[in-house]
VEXDREN-2710 file (C-alpha; in Angstrom, 1 decimal):
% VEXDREN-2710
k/r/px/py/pz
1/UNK/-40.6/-119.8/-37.1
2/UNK/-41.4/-116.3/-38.0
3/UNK/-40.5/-115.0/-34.2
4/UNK/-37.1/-117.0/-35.2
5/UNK/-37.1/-114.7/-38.5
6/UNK/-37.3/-111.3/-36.6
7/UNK/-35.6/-112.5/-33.7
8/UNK/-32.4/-112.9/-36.7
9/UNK/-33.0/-110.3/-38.8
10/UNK/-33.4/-107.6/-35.3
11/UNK/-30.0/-109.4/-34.4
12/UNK/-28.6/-108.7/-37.4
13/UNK/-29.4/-105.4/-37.6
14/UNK/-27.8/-105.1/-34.2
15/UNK/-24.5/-106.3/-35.2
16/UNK/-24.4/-103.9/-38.9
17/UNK/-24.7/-101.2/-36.2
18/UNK/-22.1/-102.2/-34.0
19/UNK/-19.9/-103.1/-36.2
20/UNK/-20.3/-99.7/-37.9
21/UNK/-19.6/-98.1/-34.3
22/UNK/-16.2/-100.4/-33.6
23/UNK/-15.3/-98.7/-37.1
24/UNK/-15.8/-95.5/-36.0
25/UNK/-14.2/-96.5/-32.3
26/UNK/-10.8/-98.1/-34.6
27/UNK/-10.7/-94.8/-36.5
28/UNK/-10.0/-93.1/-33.5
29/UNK/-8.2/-95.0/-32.0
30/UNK/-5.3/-95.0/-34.7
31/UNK/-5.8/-91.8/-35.2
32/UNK/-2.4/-89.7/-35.0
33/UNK/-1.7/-87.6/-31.8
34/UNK/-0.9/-84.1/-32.9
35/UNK/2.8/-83.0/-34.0
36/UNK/2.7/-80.9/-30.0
37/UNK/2.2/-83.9/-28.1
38/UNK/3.5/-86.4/-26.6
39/UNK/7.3/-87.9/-26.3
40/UNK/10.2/-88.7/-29.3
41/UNK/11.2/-92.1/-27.6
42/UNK/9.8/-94.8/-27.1
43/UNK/7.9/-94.4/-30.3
44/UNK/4.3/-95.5/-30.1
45/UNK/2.5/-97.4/-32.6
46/UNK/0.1/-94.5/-33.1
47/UNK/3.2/-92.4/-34.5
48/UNK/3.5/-92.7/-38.6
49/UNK/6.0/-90.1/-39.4
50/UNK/8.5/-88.1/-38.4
51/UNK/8.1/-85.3/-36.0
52/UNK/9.2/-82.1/-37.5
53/UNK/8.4/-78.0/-36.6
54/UNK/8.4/-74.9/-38.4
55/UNK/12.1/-73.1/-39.2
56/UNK/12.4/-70.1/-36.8
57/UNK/14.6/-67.6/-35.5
58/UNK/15.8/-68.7/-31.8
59/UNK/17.2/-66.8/-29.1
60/UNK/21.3/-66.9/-28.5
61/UNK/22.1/-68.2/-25.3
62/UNK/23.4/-66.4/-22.1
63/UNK/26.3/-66.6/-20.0
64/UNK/27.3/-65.9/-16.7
65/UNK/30.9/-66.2/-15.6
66/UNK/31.8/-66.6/-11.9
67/UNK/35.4/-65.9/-12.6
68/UNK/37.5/-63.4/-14.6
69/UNK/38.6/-66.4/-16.6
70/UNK/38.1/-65.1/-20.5
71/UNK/35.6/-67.2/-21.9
72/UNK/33.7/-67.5/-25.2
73/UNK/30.4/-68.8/-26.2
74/UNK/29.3/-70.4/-29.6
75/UNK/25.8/-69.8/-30.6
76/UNK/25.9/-72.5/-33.6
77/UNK/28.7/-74.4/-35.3
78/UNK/30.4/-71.9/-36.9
79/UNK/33.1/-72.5/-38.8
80/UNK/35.6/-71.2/-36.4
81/UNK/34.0/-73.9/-33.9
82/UNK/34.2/-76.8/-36.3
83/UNK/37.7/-76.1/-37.5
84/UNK/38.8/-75.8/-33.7
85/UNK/37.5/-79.0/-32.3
86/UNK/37.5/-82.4/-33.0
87/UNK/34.0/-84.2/-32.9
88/UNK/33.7/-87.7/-31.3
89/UNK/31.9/-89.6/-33.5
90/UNK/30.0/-92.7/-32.1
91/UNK/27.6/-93.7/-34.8
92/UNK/29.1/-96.8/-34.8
93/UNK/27.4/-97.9/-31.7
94/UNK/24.9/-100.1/-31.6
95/UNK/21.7/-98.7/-32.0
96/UNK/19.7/-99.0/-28.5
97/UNK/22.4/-100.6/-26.6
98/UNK/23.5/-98.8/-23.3
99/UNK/26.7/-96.8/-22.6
100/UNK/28.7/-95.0/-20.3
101/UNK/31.1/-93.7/-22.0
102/UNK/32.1/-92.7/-25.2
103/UNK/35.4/-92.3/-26.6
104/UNK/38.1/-91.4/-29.5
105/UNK/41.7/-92.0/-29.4
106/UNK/42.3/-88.5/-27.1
107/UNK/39.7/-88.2/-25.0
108/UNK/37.3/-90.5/-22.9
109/UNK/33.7/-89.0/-21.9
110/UNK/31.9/-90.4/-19.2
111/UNK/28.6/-90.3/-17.8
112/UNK/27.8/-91.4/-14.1
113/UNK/24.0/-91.9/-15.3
114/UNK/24.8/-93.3/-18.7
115/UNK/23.1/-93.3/-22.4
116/UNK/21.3/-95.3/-25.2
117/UNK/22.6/-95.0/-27.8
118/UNK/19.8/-93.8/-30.3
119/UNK/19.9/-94.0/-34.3
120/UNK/17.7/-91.6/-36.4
121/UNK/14.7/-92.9/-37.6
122/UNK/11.6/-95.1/-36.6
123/UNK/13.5/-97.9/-34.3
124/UNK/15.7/-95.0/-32.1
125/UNK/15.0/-91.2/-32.4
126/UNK/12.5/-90.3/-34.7
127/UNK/12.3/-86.1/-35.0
128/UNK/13.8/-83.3/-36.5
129/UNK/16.8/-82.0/-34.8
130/UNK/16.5/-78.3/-35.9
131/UNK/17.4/-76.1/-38.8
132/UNK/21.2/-74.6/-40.4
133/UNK/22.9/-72.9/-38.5
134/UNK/21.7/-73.8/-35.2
135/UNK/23.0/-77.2/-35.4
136/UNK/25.4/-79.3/-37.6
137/UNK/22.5/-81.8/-39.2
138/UNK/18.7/-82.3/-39.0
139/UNK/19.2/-85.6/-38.9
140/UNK/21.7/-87.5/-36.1
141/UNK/22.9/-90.2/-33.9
142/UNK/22.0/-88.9/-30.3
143/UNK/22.9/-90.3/-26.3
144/UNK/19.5/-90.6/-24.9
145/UNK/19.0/-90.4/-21.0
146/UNK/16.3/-91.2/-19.2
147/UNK/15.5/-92.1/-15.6
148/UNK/12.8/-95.0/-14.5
149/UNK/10.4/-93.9/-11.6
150/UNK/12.4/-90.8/-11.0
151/UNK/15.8/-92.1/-10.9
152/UNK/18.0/-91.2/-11.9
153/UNK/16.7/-87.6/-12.9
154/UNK/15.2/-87.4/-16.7
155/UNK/16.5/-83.8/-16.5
156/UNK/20.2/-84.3/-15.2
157/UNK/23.4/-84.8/-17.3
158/UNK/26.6/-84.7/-15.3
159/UNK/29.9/-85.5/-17.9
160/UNK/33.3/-86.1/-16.5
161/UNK/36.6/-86.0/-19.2
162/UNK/39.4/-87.7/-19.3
163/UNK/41.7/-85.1/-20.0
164/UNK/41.4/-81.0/-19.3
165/UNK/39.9/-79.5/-22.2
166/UNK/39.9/-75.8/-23.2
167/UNK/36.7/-75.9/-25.2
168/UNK/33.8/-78.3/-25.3
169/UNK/30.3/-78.6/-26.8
170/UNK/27.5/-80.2/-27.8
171/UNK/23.7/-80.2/-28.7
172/UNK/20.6/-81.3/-26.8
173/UNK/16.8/-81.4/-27.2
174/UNK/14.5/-82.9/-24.6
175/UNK/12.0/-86.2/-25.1
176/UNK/9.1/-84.2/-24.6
177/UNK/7.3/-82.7/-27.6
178/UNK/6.1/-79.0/-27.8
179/UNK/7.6/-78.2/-24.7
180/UNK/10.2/-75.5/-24.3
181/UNK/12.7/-76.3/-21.6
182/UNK/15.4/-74.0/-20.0
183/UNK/18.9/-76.2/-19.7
184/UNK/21.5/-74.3/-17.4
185/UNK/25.1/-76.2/-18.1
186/UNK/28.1/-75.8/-15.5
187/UNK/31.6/-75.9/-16.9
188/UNK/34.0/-76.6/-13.9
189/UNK/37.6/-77.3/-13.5
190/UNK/38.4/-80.0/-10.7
191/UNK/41.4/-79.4/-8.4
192/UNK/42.5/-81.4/-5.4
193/UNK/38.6/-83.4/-5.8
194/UNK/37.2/-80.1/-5.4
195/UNK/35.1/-78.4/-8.1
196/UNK/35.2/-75.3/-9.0
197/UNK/32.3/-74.2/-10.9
198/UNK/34.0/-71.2/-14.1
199/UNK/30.2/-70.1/-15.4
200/UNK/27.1/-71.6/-16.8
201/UNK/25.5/-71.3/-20.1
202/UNK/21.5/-70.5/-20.3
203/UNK/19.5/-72.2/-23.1
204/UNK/16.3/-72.9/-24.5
205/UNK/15.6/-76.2/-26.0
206/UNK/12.9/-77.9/-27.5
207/UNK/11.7/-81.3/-30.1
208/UNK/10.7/-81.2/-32.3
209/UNK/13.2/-78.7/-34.8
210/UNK/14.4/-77.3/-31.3
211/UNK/18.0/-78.6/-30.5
212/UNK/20.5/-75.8/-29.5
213/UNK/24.2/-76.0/-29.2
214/UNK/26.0/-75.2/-25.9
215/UNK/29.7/-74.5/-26.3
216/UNK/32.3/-72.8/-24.4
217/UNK/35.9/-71.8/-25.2
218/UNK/37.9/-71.0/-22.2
219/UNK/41.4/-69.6/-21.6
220/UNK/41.0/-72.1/-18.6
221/UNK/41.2/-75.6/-19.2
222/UNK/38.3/-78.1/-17.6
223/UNK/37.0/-81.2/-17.5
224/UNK/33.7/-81.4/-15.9
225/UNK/30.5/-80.7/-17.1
226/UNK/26.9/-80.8/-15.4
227/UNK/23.7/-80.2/-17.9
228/UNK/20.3/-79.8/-15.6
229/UNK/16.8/-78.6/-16.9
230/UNK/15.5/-75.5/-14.9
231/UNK/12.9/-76.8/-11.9
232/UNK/11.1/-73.8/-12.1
233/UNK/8.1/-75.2/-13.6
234/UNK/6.9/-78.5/-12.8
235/UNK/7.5/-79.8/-17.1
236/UNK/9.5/-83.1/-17.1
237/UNK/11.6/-83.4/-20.6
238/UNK/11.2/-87.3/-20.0
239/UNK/14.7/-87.4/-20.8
240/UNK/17.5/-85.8/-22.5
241/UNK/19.3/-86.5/-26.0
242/UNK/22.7/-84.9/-26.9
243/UNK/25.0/-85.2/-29.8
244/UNK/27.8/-83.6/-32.0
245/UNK/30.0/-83.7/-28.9
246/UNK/33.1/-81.3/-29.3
247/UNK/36.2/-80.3/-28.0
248/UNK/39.9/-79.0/-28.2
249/UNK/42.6/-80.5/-25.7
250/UNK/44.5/-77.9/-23.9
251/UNK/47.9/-78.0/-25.3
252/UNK/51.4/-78.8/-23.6
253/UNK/53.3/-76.1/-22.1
254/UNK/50.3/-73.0/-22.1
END
C-alpha cells in the first residue's frame, strides 16, 4: 500500500510537470507570427489583428515608352486623375466568390486567370493598404489572384477591355508580407489580333501599408493590359490583389 502511495504521488508529480510544459508548448504555439511574415490571405488562425506598417516616403514609378505616343503617368490619385476617370466599383460582389470579369454600364474588364473577390477585414483581406496620397483608401474591396500548384502564375495579371480606353489605372499589393516586389505593367493597343506593346510602367509594391497605383494617360487609346512581378529573384507574392480600377473612354470623333 505504501509502494501504491509513491507509486501515485511520483505520477502525480509527473503529470503537474507535463502539464506545466503543454502550457508552455500552447503558449507558443498561439503565439503571433511577426507583422514581416507570412501571407494576407488565407488568414491563419494564429493571426489576431490587422497587418499594418510604418507611413513612409516611396519611390515614384518609372516609365519606359516604346513609341513616340505622348503618354502620362500618375504617381497617386491626384485630383486631376480622379476627376478624369470613372472608377468601377464592385463592392457589391460577394465577398469570396470568384470572378472573371467586372463591369459598369461602359466598360467590361476581363481577366483570362480570374479573381476573388475579397472584402476588408478578417473573413477576406485583412492588411493595410497604404497611406494618403499613395492610394485612394487604407481600407478596400480588392480582386485577389492566386494560382494552385503553380498555375496559373501567382505573379501574372493579364486584363483585356471591352472598349479602347485612353487612360486606365489601378492599385496592387502582393499576398506576401514584408516582401518588396517589382511589378512591370504593359499597356498595348490590339490591331488586327496583333498586340502592340505602347510602354510599361516600373513599380514597387509591398503588404502590408505598400500598395502603389499604376496609371497611364495616353494620347493613344488601348485596351490591353498585362501586370507580371519581376523574376529576377526567386520571391513568390503568393498572389496578387488590385483595386480602385480606373479609366476614361476614348471619345467619338478624336
Amino acid at each position: 500500500m505504501r509502494n501504491f502511495a509513491k507509486n501515485l504521488l511520483f505520477a502525480s508529480a509527473f503529470l503537474l510537470l507535463f502539464s506545466a510544459c503543454k502550457k508552455d508548448d500552447d503558449k507558443v504555439l498561439v503565439e503571433e507570427p511577426p507583422p514581416d511574415e507570412g501571407i494576407v490571405y488565407p488568414l491563419t488562425d494564429l493571426i489576431t489583428k490587422e497587418r499594418i506598417g510604418i507611413k513612409k516616403t516611396l519611390s515614384p514609378p518609372e516609365i519606359y515608352n516604346y513609341t513616340k505616343n505622348k503618354l502620362q503617368v500618375f504617381e497617386s490619385p491626384t485630383k486631376e486623375y480622379l476627376s478624369s476617370t470613372t472608377r468601377i466599383d464592385f463592392s457589391k460582389l460577394t465577398n469570396k466568390k470568384f470572378y472573371y470579369q467586372i463591369e459598369d454600364k461602359t466598360l467590361e474588364v476581363y481577366s483570362i486567370l480570374g479573381f476573388t473577390k475579397l472584402s476588408p477585414g478578417k473573413s477576406g483581406w485583412w492588411a493595410h493598404w497604404n497611406y494618403s496620397p499613395y492610394v485612394e483608401s487604407e481600407r478596400c474591396d480588392v480582386l485577389f489572384t492566386q494560382g494552385i500548384d503553380g498555375y496559373p502564375p501567382d505573379a501574372v495579371i493579364i486584363l483585356f477591355l471591352s472598349k479602347k480606353v485612353t487612360i486606365f489605372g489601378f492599385e496592387i499589393a502582393p499576398n506576401k508580407i514584408g516582401k518588396d516586389f517589382t511589378i512591370y505593367t504593359n499597356f498595348m493597343e490590339n490591331s488586327e489580333n496583333v498586340d502592340k506593346p505602347m510602354a510599361y510602367v516600373k513599380q514597387v509594391v509591398s503588404a502590408p501599408s505598400g500598395a502603389r497605383l499604376i496609371a497611364v494617360k495616353s494620347k493613344v487609346p488601348f485596351e490591353k493590359i498585362s501586370i507580371a512581378v519581376s523574376n529576377e529573384s526567386d520571391d513568390d507574392p503568393m498572389g496578387l490583389a488590385i483595386t480602385n480600377i480606373r479609366y476614361s473612354i476614348k471619345k467619338s470623333g478624336k
